[in-house]
C-alpha positions as CSV (number, residue, x, y, z in Angstrom):
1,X,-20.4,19.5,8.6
2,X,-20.2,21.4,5.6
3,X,-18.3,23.8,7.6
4,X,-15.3,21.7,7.7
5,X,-12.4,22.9,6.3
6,X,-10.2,19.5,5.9
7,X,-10.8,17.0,3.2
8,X,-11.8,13.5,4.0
9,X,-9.8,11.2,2.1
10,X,-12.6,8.5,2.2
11,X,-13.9,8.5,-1.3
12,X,-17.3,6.8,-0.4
13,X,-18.0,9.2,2.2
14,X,-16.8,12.3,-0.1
15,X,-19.7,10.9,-2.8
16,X,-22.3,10.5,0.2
17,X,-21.6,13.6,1.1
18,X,-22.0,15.4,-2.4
19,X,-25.3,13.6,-3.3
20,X,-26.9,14.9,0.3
21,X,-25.8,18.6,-0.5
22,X,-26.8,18.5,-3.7
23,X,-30.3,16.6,-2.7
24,X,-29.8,13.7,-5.0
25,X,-30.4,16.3,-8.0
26,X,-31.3,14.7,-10.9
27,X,-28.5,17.0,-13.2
28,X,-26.0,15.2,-10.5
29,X,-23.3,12.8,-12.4
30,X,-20.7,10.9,-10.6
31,X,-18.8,7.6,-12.9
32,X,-16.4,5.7,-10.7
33,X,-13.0,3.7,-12.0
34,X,-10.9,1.1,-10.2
35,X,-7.2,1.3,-10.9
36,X,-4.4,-0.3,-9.4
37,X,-1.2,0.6,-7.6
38,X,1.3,-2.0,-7.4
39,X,-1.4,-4.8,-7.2
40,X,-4.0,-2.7,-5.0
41,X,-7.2,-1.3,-5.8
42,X,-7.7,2.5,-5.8
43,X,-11.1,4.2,-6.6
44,X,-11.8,6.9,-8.4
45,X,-14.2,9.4,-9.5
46,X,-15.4,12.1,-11.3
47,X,-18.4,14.6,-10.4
48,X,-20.0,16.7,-12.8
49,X,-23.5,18.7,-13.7
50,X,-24.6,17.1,-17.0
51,X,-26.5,20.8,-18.1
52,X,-23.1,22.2,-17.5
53,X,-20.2,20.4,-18.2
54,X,-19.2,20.5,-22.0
55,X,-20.5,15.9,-23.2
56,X,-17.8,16.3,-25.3
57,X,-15.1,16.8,-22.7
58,X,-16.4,14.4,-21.2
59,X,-15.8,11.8,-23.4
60,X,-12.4,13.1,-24.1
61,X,-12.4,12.6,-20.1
62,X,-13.1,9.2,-20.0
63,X,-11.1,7.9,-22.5
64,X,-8.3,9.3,-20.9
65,X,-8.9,7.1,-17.7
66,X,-9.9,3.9,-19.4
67,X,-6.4,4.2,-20.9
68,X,-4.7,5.3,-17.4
69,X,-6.5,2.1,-15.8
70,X,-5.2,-0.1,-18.8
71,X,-1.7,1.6,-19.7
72,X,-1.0,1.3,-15.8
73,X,0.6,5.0,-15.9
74,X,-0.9,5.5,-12.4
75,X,1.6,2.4,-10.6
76,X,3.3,4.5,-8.6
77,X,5.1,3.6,-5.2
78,X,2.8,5.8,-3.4
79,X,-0.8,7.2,-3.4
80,X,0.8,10.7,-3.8
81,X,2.9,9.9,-7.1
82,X,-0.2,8.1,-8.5
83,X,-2.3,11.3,-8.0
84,X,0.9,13.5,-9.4
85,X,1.2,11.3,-12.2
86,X,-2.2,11.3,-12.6
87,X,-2.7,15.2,-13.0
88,X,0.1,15.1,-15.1
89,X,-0.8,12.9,-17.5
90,X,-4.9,14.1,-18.2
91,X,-4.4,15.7,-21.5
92,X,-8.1,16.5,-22.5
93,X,-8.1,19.9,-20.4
94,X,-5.0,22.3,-19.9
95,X,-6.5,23.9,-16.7
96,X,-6.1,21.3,-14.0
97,X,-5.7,22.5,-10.7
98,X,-5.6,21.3,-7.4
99,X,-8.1,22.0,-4.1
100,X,-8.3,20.8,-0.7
101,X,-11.8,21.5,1.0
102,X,-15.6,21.2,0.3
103,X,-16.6,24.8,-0.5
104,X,-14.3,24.9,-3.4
105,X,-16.0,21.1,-4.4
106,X,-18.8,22.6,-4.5
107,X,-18.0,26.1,-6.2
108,X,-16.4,24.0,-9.1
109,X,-19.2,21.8,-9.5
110,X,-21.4,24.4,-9.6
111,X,-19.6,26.3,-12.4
112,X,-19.9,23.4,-14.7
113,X,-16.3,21.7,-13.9
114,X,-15.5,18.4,-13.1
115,X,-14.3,16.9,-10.0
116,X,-12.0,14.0,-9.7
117,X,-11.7,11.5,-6.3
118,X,-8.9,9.7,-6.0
119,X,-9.6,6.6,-2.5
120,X,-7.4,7.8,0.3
121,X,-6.3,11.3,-0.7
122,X,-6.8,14.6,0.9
123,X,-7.3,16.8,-2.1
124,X,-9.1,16.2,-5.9
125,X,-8.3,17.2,-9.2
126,X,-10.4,20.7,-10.6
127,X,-10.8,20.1,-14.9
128,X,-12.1,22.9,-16.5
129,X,-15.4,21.2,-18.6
130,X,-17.8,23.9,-18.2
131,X,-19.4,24.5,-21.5
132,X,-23.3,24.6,-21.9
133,X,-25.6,24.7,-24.5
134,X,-26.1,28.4,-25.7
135,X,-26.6,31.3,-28.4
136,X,-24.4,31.2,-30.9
137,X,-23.0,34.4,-32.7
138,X,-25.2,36.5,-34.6
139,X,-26.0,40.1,-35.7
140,X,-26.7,42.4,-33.2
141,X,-30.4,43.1,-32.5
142,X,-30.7,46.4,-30.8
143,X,-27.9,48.1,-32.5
144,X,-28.1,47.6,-36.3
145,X,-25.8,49.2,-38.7
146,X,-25.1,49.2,-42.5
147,X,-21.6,48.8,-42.9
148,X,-19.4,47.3,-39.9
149,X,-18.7,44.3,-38.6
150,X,-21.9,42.0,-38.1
151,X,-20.7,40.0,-34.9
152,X,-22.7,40.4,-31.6
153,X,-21.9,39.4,-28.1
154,X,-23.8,36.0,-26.8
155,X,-24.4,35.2,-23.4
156,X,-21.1,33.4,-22.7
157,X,-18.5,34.8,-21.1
158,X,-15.9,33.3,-22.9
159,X,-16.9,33.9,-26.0
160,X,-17.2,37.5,-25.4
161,X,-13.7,37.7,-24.1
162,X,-12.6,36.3,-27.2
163,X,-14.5,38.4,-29.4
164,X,-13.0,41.5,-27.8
165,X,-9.6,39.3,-28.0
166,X,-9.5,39.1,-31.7
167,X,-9.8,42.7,-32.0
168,X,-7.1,43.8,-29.9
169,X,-4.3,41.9,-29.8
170,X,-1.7,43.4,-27.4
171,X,-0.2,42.0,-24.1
172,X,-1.3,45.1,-21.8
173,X,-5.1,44.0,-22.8
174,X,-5.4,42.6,-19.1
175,X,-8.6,40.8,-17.6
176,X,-9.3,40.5,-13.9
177,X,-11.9,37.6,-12.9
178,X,-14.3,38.1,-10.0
179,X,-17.2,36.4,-9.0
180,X,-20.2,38.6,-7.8
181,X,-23.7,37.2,-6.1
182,X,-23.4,35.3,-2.8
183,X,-26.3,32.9,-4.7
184,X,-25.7,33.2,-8.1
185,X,-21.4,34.0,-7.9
186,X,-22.0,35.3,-11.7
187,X,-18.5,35.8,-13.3
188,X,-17.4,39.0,-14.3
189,X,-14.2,40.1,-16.1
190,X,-12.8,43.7,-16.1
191,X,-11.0,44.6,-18.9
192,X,-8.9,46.9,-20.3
193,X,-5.6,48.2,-21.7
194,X,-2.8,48.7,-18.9
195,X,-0.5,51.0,-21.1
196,X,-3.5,53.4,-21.8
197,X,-6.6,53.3,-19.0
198,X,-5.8,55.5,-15.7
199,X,-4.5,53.7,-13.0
200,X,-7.3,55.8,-10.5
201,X,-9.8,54.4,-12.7
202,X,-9.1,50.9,-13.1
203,X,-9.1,51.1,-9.5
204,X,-12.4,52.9,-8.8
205,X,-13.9,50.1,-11.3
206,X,-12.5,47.2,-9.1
207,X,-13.0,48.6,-5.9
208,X,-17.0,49.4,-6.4
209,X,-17.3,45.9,-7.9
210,X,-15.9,44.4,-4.7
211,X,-17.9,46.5,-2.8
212,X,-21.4,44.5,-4.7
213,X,-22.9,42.7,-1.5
214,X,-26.7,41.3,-3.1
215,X,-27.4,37.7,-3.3
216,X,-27.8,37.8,-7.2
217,X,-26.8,38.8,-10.5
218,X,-28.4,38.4,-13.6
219,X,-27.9,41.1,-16.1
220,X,-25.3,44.0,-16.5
221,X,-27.8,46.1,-15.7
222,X,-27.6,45.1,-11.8
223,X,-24.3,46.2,-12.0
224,X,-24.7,49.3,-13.5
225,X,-27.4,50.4,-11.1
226,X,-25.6,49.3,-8.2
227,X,-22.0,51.1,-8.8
228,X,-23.2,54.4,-10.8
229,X,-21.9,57.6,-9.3
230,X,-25.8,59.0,-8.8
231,X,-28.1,56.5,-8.3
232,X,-30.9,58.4,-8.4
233,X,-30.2,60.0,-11.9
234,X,-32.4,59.1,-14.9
235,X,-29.2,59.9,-17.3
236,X,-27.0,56.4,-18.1
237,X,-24.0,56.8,-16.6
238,X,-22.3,53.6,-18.4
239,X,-22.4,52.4,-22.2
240,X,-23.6,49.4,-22.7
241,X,-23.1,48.0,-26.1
242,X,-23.3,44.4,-27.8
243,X,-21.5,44.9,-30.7
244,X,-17.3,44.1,-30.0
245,X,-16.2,46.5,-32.4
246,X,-17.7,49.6,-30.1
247,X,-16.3,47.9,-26.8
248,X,-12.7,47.5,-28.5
249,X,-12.8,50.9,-29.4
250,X,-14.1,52.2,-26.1
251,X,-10.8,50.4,-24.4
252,X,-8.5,51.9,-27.3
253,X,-9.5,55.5,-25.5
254,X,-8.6,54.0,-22.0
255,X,-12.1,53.3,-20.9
256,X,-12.9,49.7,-18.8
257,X,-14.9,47.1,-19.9
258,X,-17.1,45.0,-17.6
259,X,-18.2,41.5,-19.1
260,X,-20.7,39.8,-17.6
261,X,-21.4,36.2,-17.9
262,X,-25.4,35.5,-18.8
263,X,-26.0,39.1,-21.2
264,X,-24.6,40.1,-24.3
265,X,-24.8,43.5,-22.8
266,X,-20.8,44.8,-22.1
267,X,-20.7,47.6,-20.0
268,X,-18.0,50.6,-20.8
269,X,-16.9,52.9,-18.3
270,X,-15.9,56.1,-18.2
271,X,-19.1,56.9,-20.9
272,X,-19.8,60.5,-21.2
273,X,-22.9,62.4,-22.7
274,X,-21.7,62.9,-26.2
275,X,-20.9,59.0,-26.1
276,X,-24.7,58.4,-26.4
277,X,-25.0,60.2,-29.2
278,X,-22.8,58.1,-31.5
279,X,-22.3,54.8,-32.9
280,X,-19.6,52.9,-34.3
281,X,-21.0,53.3,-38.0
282,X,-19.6,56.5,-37.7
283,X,-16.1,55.8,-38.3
284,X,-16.8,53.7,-41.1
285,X,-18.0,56.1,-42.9
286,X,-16.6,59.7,-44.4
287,X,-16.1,62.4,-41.5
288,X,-18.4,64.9,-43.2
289,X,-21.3,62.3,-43.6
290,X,-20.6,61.1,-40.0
291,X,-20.6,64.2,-38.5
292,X,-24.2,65.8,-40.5
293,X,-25.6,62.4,-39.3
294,X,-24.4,63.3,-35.5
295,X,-25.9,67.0,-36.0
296,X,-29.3,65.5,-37.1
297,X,-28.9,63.2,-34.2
298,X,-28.9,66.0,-31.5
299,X,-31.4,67.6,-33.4
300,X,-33.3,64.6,-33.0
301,X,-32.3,64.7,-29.0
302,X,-34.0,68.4,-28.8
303,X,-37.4,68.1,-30.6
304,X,-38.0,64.9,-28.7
305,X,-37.4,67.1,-25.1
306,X,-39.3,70.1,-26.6
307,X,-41.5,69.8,-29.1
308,X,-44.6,69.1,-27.0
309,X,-43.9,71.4,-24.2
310,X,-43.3,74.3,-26.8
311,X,-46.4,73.8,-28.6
312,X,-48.3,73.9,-25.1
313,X,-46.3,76.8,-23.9
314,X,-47.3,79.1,-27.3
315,X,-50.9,77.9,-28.0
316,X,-52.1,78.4,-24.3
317,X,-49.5,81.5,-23.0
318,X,-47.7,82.9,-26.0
319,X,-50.0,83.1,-28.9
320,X,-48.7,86.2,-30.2
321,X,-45.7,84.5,-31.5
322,X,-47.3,81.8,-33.5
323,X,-47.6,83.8,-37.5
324,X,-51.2,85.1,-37.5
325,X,-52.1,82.7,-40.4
326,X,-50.5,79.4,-38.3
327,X,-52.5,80.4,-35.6
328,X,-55.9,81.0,-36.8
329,X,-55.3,77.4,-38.9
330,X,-54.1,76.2,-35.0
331,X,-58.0,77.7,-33.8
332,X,-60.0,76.3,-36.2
333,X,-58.6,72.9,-35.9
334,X,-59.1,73.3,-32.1
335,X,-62.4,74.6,-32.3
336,X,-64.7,71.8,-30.6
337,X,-62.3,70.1,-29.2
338,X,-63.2,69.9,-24.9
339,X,-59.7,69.9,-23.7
340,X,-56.7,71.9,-23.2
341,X,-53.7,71.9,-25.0
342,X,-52.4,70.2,-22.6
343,X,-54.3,68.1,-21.7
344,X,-54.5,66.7,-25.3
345,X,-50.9,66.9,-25.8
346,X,-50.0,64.2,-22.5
347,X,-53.1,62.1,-23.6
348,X,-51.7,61.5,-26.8
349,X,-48.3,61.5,-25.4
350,X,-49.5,58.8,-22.8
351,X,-51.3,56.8,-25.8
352,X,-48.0,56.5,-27.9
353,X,-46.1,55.6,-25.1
354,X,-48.1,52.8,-24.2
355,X,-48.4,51.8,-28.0
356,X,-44.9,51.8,-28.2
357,X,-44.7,49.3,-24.8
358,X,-47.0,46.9,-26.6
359,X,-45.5,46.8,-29.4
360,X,-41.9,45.8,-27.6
361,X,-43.5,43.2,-25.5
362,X,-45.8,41.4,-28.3
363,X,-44.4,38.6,-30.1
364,X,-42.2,39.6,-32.9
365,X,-45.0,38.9,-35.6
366,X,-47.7,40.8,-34.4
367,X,-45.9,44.0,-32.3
368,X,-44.9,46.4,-35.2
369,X,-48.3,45.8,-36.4
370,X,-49.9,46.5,-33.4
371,X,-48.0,49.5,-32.7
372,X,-48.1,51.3,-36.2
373,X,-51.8,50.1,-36.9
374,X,-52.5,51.2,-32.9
375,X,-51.3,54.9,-33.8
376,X,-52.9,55.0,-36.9
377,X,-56.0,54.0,-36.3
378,X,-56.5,55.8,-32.7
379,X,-55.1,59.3,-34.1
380,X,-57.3,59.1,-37.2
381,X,-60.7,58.1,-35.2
382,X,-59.8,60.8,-32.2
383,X,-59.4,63.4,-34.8
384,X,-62.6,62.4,-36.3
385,X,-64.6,62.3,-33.3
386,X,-63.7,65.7,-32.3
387,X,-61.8,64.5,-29.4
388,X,-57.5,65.9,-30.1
389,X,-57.0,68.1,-33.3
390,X,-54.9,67.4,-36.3
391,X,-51.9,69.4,-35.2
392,X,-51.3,67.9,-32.1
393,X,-51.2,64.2,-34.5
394,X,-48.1,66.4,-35.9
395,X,-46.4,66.9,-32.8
396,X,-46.6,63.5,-31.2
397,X,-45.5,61.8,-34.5
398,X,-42.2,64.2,-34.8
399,X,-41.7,63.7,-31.3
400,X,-42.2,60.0,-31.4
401,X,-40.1,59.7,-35.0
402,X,-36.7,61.9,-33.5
403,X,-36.8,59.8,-30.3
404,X,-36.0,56.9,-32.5
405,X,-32.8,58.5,-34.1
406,X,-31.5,58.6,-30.7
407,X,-28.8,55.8,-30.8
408,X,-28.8,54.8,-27.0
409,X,-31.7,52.8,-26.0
410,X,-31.3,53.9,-21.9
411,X,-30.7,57.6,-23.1
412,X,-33.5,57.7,-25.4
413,X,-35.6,56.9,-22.5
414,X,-34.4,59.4,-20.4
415,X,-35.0,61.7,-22.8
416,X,-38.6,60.6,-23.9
417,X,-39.6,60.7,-19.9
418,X,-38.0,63.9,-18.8
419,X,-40.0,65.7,-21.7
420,X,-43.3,65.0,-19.4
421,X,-42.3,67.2,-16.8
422,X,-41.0,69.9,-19.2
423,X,-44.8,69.6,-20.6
424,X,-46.1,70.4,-16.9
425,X,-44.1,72.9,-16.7
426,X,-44.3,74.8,-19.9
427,X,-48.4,74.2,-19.2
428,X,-47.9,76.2,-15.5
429,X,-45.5,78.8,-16.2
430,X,-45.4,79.2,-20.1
431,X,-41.6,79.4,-21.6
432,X,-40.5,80.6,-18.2
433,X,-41.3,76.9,-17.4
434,X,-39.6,75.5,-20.2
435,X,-36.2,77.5,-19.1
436,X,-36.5,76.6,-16.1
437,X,-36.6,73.3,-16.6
438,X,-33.3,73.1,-18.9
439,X,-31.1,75.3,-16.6
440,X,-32.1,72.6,-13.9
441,X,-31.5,69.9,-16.3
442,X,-28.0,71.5,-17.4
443,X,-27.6,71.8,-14.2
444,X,-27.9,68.2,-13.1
445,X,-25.9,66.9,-16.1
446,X,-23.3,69.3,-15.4
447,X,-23.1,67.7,-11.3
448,X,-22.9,63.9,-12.9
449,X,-20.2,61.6,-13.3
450,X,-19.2,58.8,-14.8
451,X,-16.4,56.8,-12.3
452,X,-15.5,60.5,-11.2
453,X,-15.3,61.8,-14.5
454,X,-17.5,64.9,-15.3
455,X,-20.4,63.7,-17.3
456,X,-20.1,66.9,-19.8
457,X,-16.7,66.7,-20.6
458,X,-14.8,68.3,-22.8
459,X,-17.3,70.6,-22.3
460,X,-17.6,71.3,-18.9
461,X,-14.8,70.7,-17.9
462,X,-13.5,72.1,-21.3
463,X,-10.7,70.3,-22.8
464,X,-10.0,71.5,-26.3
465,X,-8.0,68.7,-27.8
466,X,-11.2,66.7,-26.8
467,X,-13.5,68.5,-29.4
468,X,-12.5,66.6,-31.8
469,X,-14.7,63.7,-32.0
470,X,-17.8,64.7,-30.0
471,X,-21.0,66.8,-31.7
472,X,-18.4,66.5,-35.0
473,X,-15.9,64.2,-36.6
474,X,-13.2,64.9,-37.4
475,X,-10.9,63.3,-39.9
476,X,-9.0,60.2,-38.3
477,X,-5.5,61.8,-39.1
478,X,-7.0,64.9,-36.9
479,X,-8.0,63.4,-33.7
480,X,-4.0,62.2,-33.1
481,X,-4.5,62.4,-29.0
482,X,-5.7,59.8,-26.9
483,X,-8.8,61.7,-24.8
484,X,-7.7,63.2,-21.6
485,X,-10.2,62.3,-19.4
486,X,-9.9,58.7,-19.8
487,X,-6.5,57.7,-21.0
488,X,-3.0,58.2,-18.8
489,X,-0.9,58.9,-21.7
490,X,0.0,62.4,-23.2
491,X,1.6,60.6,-26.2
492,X,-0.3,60.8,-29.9
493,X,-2.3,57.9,-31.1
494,X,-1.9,58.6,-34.5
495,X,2.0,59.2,-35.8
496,X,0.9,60.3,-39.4
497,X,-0.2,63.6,-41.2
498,X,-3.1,63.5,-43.7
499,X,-2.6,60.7,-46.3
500,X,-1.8,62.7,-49.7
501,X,-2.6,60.8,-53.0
502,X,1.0,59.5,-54.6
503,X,-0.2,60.8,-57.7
504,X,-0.5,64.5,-56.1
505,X,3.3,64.0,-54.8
506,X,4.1,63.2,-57.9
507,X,2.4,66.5,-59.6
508,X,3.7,68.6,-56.6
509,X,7.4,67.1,-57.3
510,X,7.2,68.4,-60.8
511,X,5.7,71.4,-59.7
């Protein structure tokens, strides 16, 4: 029955129909209206979700139709004027469209709109009501900065559109709607700027989305997973972000934005390896500072990925290159302790990791506590007990302390992960292990891509206008191209030369 594709004009049956599909649902709202036309009665009503559909709206709503019944507006000659006139004449909502058959009834029900029946017509009136309860706009959580704007995305779609709308305010900032989950039909938007982002790419974006068959969405993270390039690959392969400023400056370069409704996670596309290792912060501060803060940043990337496997490789293969008086303080701390080096080094590894779990999924009050008290307290006793020595304390805590200075949340884990199986290795085959391992993992980086663009660039491939703002930062006046992998136009970004002082022209004019 549902099936059907025509629309039964019999109002009473249409409403019968509705509460049986929807299982007389307790959320269900349907307020009926009697006008008349020319001296006969004609029913109406409207069909809503109360946890959806915006009460204020709703009010607005019927208001409108308490006038329409009093005002007789709606005395038209014919059912069809009425229902013109009627559509016409609803000022509360601007988008009003028209629809003609039950699967789009119950799509815009669904999606918090309201639905108005009008007695002996073939098609209803679509208002656009949705507006739920939700998180209002506040600083960002995971991605805190000093100076910079404060705002962070919210769960509503909407909203985040509108964030990103502020920001850039140009008419090639184009959107493309699609719904995505044959259960949940989660909106996303695609978005980014026509005159700038590649054609190919924009393209590639759209057609993986399409290609999305999987029953729900809930998080941008599905997406992500489900359209990256290699799915098997522990490397992030898309930025995701919650701050507007970064996403507005990701489409500035030509990359696409994908907005999903329910997370105030935005996903950016093309997002390279050096795009991990930077933050917005940095461009709102001096060039110099920004790029020494990047530099400690990568520094922080390698000790977390070798620190402990470099320790095991030299204390159980390599001894001779430790200095003779590092190494006999290295012996006497280990003297008594019953394990290897490392097999004390992945215990303690193990132990933080697990700290640092609990310490995320604790209530708020009690997890840092937990996790720093945790550390503490289990390091101090195991070194007292005989059971790790005092240097491998050293060399979890530095590896623990640079994984935090890693910006990326999903590129910090891979990081933190990948360094276990450098640690095997380094513990079978010494620093042949440990080379191994990184031409592999250069390797593997160098094969990624991110939409079909090479994960390393400008490196590999090397683009040398694109140096510019990657390990360094240069001044603004300096990076005056838009990046060539992401961005379809040769033209510069920036039209002027460095800013000099008026009072130095001045002093040069004399001069």
């Amino acid at each position: 029955m549902d099936g059907e594709k025509s629309f039964n004009p019999n109002i009473v049956e249409n409403l019968n129909r509705v509460k049986i599909t929807f299982g007389n649902s307790v959320d269900l709202s349907i307020r009926q209206f009697d006008m008349k036309i020319r001296r006969k009665d004609l029913k109406l009503a409207i069909i809503f979700l109360s946890g959806l559909a915006d009460k204020s709206k709703l009010d607005n709503l019927s208001l409108e139709l308490n006038e329409l019944i009093v005002s007789e507006i709606c005395n038209q000659d014919t059912l069809d004027l009425c229902f013109d006139k009627l559509k016409t004449s609803l000022l509360c909502e601007s988008k009003i469209h028209e629809g003609s058959d039950y699967e789009t009834l119950y799509n815009q029900i669904l999606s918090g709109n309201t639905i108005i029946l009008a007695d002996g017509c073939n098609k209803f009136l679509v208002l656009n009501t949705f507006g739920p309860e939700g998180r209002s706009i506040t600083e960002p959580t995971s991605q805190t900065i000093i100076r910079g704007p404060k705002e962070a995305f919210t769960e509503k779609i909407s909203i985040n559109i509108s964030l990103i709308r502020r920001r850039i305010k140009d008419k090639s900032l184009k959107i493309d709607n699609m719904a995505i989950g044959s259960i949940t039909k989660t909106n996303v938007a695609v978005m980014y700027l026509d005159k700038i982002a590649k054609p190919d790419i924009i393209n590639e974006v759209k057609s993986r989305l399409s290609q999305i068959e999987v029953d729900g969405i809930l998080d941008s993270g599905y997406i992500e997973e489900l359209i990256k390039d290699d799915p098997h690959s522990v490397f992030p392969t898309f930025l995701n972000s919650e701050k507007p400023d970064s996403v507005a400056a990701g489409l500035l370069e030509g990359k696409i934005a994908i907005v999903v409704d329910g997370t105030p996670y935005v996903l950016t596309a093309p997002a390279l390896f050096v795009d991990f290792l930077q933050v917005s912060e940095d461009y709102y501060h001096h060039y110099i500072i920004s790029s020494m803060t990047r530099i400690f940043r990568c520094i922080s990337l390698f000790l977390t990925l070798l620190v402990p496997s470099i320790y095991i490789a030299l204390s159980t293969f390599h001894q001779e290159m430790i200095p003779t008086t590092l190494l006999v303080s290295i012996a006497a701390q280990r003297e008594g302790v019953p394990f290897p080096a490392f097999v004390e080094a992945m215990l303690m590894e193990l132990t933080f990791e697990i700290l640092r779990e609990a310490g995320i999924r604790m209530p708020r009050a009690v997890g840092s506590a937990i996790s720093i008290v945790g550390a503490l307290v289990l390091g101090q006793a195991a070194v007292q007990a005989g059971i790790i020595s005092a240097v491998i304390v050293i060399i979890v805590s530095i590896t623990a302390i640079a994984s935090f200075a890693i910006p990326n949340y999903s590129m910090s884990n891979a990081i933190r992960y990948l360094r276990f199986v450098l640690m095997i290795l380094s513990a079978t085959f010494g620093l042949y292990g440990i080379y191994i391992g990184l031409i592999v993992l250069i390797l593997h980086l160098s094969k990624l891509k991110s939409i079909g663009v090479p994960y390393l660039t400008p490196f590999a491939p090397r683009i040398a206008k694109g140096n510019k703002d990657t390990f360094f930062r240069f001044p603004l006046w300096k990076m005056r191209y838009y990046p060539k992998a992401t961005a379809k136009t040769e033209g510069p970004r920036i039209k002027m030369e460095q800013p000099v002082p008026s009072a130095v022209k001045e002093d040069q004019e004399l001069s």
